[in-house]
N, C-alpha and C positions, 0 to 999 in steps of 0.2 A: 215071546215075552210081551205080555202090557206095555204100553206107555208108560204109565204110570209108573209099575214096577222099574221099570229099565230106569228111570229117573232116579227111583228112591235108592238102587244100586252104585249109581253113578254117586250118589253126592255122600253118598257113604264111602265109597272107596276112597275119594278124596278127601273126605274127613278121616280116616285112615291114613293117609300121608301125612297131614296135619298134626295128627296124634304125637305121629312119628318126629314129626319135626319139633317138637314141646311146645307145640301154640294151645294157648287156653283153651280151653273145651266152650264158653262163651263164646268166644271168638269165631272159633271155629263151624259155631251153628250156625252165625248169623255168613259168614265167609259159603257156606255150602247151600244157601238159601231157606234155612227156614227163621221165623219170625223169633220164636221162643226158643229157648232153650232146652228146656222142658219136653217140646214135641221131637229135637232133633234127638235127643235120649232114649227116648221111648223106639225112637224109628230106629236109632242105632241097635239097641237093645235087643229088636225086633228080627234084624240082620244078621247081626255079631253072634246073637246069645248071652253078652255082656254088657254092662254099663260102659260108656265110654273110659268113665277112671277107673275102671275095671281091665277094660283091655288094651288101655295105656300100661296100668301098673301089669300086667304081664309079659306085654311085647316089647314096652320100653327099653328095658335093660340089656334083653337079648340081643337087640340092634345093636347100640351104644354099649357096648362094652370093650374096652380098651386091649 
């Protein structure tokens, strides 16, 4: 695997926990190292198959359910 790749994986799975843990998706970009918010979306996107508030609002609940 790339460099590069293996990086974009890593700061994705950890914005993945983040998700999880209901940290703003802001937050979270700039916490997983990217500058904008905007590029960390696209990169998630790119990853996931989803938007971030996409695949908050689906996994969120399954987690966290009482």
């Amino acid at each position: 695997i790339p460099p590069q790749k293996y990086v974009v994986k890593a700061r994705i799975s950890q914005a993945i926990v983040l998700l999880m843990n209901d940290e703003k998706i802001y937050n979270i970009s700039y916490k997983v190292g990217y500058d904008n918010p905007k590029s960390f979306a696209r990169a998630f996107k790119r990853e996931t198959g989803l938007s971030p508030q996409d695949y908050k609002s689906l996994h969120y609940l399954t987690i966290h359910k009482k």
